[in-house]
N, C-alpha and C positions, 0 to 999 in steps of 0.2 A: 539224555533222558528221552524216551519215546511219548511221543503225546498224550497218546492212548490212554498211558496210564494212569492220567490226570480222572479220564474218564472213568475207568475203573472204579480207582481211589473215592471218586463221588457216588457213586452207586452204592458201593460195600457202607459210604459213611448214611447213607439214607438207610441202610437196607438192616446193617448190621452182622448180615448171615453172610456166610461164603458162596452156600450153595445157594441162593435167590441170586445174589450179585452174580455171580457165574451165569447163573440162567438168565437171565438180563441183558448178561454181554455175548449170549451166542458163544460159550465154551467151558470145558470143562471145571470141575471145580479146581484140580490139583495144576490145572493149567491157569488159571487164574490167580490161587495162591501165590505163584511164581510172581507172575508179574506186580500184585503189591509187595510181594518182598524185596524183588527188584528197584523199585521204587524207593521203598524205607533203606535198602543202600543206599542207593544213591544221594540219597539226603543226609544219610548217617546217622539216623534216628528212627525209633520204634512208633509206628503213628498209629495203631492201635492194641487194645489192651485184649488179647485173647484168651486170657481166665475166666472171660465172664462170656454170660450166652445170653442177648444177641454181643458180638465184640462194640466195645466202646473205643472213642478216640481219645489217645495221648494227649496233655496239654501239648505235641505237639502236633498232633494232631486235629486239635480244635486249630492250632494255627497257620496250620498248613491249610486247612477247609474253606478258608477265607483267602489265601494268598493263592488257590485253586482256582476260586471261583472268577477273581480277579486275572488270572493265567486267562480262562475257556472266554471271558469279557473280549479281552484284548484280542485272541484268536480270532475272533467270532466279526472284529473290527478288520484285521489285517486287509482280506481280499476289496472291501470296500474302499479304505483309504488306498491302496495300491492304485485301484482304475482310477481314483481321481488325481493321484501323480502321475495317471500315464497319461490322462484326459484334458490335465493342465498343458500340456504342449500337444495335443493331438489334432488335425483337422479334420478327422473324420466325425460324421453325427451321423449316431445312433437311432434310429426309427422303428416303432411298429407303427402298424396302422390297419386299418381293417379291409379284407379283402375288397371291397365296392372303391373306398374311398383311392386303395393304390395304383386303381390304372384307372380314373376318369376323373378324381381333381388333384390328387398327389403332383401326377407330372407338370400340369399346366403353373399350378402354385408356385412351383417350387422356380419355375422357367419366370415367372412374374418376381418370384423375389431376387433374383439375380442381379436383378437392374440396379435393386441397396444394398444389395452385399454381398460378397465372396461364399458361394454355397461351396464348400470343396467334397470331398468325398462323402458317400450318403451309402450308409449300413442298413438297409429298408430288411424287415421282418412282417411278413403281410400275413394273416391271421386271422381269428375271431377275436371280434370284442374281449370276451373273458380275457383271451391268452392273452391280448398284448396290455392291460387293466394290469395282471399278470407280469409281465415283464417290468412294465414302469414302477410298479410297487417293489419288487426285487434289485430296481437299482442297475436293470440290465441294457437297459436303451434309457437314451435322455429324452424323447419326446414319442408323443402316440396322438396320432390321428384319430379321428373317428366324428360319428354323429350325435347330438345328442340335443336334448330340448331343455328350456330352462323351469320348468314344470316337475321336470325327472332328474333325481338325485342319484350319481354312479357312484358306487366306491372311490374314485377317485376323487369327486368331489366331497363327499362323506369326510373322506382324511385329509381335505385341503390341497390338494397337487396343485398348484397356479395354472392355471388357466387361459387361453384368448379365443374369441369367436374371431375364425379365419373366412367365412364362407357359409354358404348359406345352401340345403337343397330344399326338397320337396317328398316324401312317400305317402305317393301314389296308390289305387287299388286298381289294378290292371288285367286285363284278360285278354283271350283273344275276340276278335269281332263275327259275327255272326256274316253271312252274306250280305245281307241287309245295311253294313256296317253297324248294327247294333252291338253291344256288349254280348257274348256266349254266358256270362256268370253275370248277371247284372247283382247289386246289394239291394236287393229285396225279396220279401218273402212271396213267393205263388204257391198258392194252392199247397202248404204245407213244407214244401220241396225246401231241402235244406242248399243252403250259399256253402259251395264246395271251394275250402278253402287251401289253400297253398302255403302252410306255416313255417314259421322261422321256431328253429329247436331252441334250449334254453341257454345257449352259450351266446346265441346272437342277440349284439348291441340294437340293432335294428327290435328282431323278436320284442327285449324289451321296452323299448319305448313303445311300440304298437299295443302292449297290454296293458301296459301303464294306462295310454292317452285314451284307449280302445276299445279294452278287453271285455268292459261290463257291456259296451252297446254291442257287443260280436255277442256276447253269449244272450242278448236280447234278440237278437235277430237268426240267432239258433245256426250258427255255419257251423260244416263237418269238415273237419279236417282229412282230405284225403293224400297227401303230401306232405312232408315234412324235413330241413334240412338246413342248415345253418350259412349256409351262402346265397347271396342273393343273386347271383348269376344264374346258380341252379333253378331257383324257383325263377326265374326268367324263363330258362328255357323250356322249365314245365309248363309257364305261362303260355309261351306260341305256342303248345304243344296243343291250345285247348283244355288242357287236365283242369283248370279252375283260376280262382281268384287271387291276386300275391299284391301286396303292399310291397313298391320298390320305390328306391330312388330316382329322381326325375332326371338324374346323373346318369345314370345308367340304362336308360328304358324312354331319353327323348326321340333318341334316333326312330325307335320301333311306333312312338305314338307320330313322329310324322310321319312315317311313309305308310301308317294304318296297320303297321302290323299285330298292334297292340292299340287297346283302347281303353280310354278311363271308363270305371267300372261303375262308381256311387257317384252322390253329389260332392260340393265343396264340403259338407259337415265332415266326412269318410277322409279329406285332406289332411297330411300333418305337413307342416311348416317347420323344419326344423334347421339345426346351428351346426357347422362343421366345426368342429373344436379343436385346438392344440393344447397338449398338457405336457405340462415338463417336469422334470425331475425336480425336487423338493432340494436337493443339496447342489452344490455347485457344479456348474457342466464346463467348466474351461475356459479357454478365451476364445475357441470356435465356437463354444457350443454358445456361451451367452452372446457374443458378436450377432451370431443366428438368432437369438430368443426376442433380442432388442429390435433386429430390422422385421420379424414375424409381426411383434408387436406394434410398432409403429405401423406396418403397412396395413395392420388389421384396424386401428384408431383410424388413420386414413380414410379409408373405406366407409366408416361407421358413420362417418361427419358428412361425406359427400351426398 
């Protein structure tokens, strides 16, 4: 039996019509036909009743509709339960994380948790926020990095994913410095002049927590966005460019505010404080993966208490 046909079969039974269900399924009508006839071979029975218009279903066809749906259930499960028998003996762990957080606290973390536990191979998928929210909700990677505030609620905490606070940064409003060492974009208003701002597009984890914490005192103080772009590197390097204002990580942009390349822009108000987060997969990650879950956790409780 080819699987398809399951699918089919279910359309024709919602639809009734040959030719709607045909159009539904991307082919012809008499090519269609074929294949529920097909199907009623192979079962050995008539599973719908074609003297009447729209076609109704056979009693066995009512009971095939349910041992169907029961069929696309179990289908729909296969791929899922598979990675977690491959996952049960695997040592590899599965990572997204957000572009900022992969190359300035990823690496160091990961060298810190070595000291309690066996990190063995690491599958990293470096991303925007959305996409890797995205992956761990699909079951694709067992853990995802990022930043986030306890103020701001993300889809993954929305649908409960467990959670640990691993680390801590800081976003920043930065710019480049004037000769003077003054700020070039300082956060205030002169003479009308609008705060030329440097934005994170709507995919970025960062972006939202800045409009969350943010957005009503930004649109108070009237900034234009002349920039925009979903990686914070990028609006980094807009930043020394001069082009304006960007909210970054203090991960990312300590180096630039020591050697002056970059300067804080507003007061401490304009500061956000924020939580480097670990989230993991809702269903079972292995014996590497939770070995990993259990020493993140611990060394994160650690931390918390000192």
């Amino acid at each position: 039996m080819n699987l398809s046909w399951i699918d089919d079969f279910m359309v024709l039974a919602s639809t009734g019509h040959f030719s709607r269900a045909a159009e539904e399924r991307h082919m012809t009508q008499p090519a269609f036909s074929r294949r529920i006839r097909a199907l009623e071979e192979w079962l050995g029975v008539e599973l719908f009743d074609r003297s009447s218009q729209p076609a109704r279903l056979t009693e066995a066809g009512l009971w095939f509709r349910k041992a169907a749906q029961d069929l696309q259930a179990h289908v729909a499960r296969v791929p899922g339960e598979a990675r977690a028998i491959a996952e049960a003996s695997s040592q590899t762990l599965r990572f997204a994380a957000t572009h900022a957080l992969s190359f300035t606290f990823m690496p160091r973390w990961l060298r810190a948790l070595e000291v309690h536990t066996n990190v063995g191979p690491v599958n990293l998928v470096s991303d925007v926020q959305q996409k890797c929210e995205a992956l761990l909700q699909q079951h694709q990677v067992q853990f995802m990095l990022s930043h986030g505030h306890r103020q701001v609620q993300g889809p993954l905490d929305e649908a409960a994913f467990p959670s640990v606070v691993v680390g801590a940064d800081q976003l920043l409003p930065v710019c480049a410095p004037r000769a003077d060492g003054a700020p070039s974009h300082p956060l205030v208003s002169a003479q009308g002049t609008a705060v030329q701002l440097l934005a994170y597009s709507a995919e970025s984890g960062l972006g939202r927590l800045l409009r969350e914490l943010r957005g009503a005192a930004l649109e108070r103080l009237g900034v234009q966005p002349v920039f925009t772009a979903h990686l914070a590197s990028v609006l980094r390097t807009m930043a020394l460019d001069g082009r304006g204002v960007a909210w970054l990580p203090r991960m990312l942009v300590g180096d630039d505010l020591a050697s002056g390349r970059l300067v804080v822009a507003g007061e401490p108000d304009w500061h956000l404080d924020l939580e480097i987060r670990l989230h993991r997969d809702r269903n079972a990650l292995g014996a590497a993966g939770e070995a990993f879950w259990a020493a993140a956790s611990a060394a994160a409780g650690a931390v918390g208490k000192a």
